[in-house]
C-alpha positions as CSV (number, residue, x, y, z in Angstrom):
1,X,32.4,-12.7,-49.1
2,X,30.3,-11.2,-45.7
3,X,32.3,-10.4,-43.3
4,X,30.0,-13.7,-41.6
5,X,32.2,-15.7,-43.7
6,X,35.3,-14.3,-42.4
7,X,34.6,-14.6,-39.1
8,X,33.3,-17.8,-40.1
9,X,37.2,-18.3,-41.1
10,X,38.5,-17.0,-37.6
11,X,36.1,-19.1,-35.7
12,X,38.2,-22.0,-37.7
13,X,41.3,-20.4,-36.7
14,X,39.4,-20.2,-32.9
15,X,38.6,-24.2,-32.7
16,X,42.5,-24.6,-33.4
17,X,43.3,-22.8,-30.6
18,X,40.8,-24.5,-28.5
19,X,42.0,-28.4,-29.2
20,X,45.6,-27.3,-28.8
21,X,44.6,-26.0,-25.1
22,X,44.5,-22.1,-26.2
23,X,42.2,-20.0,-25.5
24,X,40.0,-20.3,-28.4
25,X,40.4,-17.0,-30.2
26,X,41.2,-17.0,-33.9
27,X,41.8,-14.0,-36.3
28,X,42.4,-13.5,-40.2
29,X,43.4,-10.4,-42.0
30,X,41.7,-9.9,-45.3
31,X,43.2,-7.4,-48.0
32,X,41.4,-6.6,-51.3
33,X,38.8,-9.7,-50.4
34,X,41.7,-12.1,-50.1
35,X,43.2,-13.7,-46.8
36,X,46.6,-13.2,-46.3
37,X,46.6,-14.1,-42.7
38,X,45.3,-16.6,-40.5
39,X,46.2,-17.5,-36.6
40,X,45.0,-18.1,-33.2
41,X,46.6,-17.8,-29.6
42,X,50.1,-19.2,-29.0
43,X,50.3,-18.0,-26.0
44,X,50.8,-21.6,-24.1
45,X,52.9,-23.5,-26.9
46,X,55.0,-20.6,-27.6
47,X,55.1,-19.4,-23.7
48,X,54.8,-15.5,-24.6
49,X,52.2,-14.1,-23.5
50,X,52.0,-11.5,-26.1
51,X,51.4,-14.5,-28.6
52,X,47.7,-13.7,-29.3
53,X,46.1,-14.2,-32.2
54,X,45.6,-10.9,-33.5
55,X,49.4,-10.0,-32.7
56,X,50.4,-13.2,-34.8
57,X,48.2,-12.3,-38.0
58,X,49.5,-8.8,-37.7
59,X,53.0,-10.3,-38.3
60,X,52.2,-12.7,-41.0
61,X,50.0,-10.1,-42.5
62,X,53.3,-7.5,-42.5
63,X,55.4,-10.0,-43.7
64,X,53.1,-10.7,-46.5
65,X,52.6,-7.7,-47.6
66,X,55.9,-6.7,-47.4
67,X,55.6,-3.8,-45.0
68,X,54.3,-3.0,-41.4
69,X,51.3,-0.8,-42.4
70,X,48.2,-2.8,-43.0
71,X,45.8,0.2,-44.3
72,X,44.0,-1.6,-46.6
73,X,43.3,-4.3,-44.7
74,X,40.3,-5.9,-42.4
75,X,41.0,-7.9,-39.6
76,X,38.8,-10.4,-38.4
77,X,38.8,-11.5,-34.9
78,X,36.5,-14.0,-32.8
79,X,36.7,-12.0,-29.5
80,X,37.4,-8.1,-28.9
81,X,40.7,-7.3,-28.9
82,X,42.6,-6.6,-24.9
83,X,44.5,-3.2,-25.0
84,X,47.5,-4.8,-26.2
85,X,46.3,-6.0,-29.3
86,X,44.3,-2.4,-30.0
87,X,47.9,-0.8,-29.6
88,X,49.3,-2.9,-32.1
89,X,45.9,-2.5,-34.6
90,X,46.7,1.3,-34.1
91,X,50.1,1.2,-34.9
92,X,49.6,-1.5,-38.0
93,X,47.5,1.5,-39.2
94,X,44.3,-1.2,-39.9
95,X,41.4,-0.1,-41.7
96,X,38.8,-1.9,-40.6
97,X,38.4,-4.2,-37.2
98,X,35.9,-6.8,-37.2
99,X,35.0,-8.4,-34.1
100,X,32.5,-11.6,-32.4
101,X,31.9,-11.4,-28.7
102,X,32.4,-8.6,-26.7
103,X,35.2,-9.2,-24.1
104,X,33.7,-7.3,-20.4
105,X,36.6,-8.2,-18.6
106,X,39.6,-7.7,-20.8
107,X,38.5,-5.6,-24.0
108,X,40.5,-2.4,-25.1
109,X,36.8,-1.1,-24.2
110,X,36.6,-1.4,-20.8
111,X,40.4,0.5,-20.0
112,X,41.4,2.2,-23.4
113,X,38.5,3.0,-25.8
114,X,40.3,5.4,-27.7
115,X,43.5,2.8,-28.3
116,X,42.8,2.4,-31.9
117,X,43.8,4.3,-34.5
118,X,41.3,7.1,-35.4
119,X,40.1,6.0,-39.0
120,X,40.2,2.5,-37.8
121,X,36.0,1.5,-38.4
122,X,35.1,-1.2,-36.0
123,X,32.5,-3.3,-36.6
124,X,31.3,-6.0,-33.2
125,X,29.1,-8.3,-33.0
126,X,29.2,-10.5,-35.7
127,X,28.6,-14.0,-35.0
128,X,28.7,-13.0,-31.4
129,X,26.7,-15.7,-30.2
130,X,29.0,-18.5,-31.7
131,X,32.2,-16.9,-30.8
132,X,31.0,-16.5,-27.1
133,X,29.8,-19.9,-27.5
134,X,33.4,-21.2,-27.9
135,X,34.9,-19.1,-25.1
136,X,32.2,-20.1,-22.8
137,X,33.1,-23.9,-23.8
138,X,36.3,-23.2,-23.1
139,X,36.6,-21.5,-19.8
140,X,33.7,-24.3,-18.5
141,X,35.5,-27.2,-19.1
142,X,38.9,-26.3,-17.7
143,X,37.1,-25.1,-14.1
């Protein structure tokens, strides 16, 4: 599989979010081409505001595994991780960070660029149009 076809996945994972009154983010954690996580923000239903998605597929991804270090593993996520979630990539120790849409306000970017670990590869922009698509969506019908 393309790593289209696992954001494809997250953008499931995104909609999820979106008709349960999230904001529609969605992430999955691939290891050796298989998922072994899959979430979305939780932030509303579980009233934490560190309940985004990537912090929630980082957990089930630990648990699965068995361990806290996810070096062999991808994770694929709709919109660009906010510092937070970078810090918690960097500490997971993740291989490879896949991301849709850019986030200009709120990414890891814009206030920590150097938050991830340093042989984390990042890939961005894949399926960028869709996932901004959702977030756009979103954003315009709750305003």
């Amino acid at each position: 599989m393309t790593d289209a076809d696992f954001m494809k996945m997250a953008l499931v994972e995104a909609r999820q979010a979106f008709d349960e009154g999230e904001v529609p983010v969605g992430a999955v954690i691939v290891c050796q081409g298989r998922i072994i996580a899959r979430a979305h923000n939780r932030t509303e239903a579980l009233t934490d505001v560190t309940a985004h998605a990537e912090m929630q597929a980082i957990t089930a991804a630990a648990s699965w595994l068995g361990g806290k270090y996810l070096t062999d593993c991808t994770l694929y996520v709709t919109v660009e991780p906010c510092v937070m979630c970078a810090g918690a990539i960097a500490w997971a120790q993740v291989s490879r960070l896949v991301w849709g849409a850019d986030d200009e306000k709120r990414g890891f970017r814009r206030t920590a660029p150097d938050a991830l670990h340093p042989r984390t590869e990042v890939v961005s922009g894949v399926l960028a149009d869709d996932c901004a698509a959702l977030m756009t969506q979103f954003f315009r019908e709750r305003r």
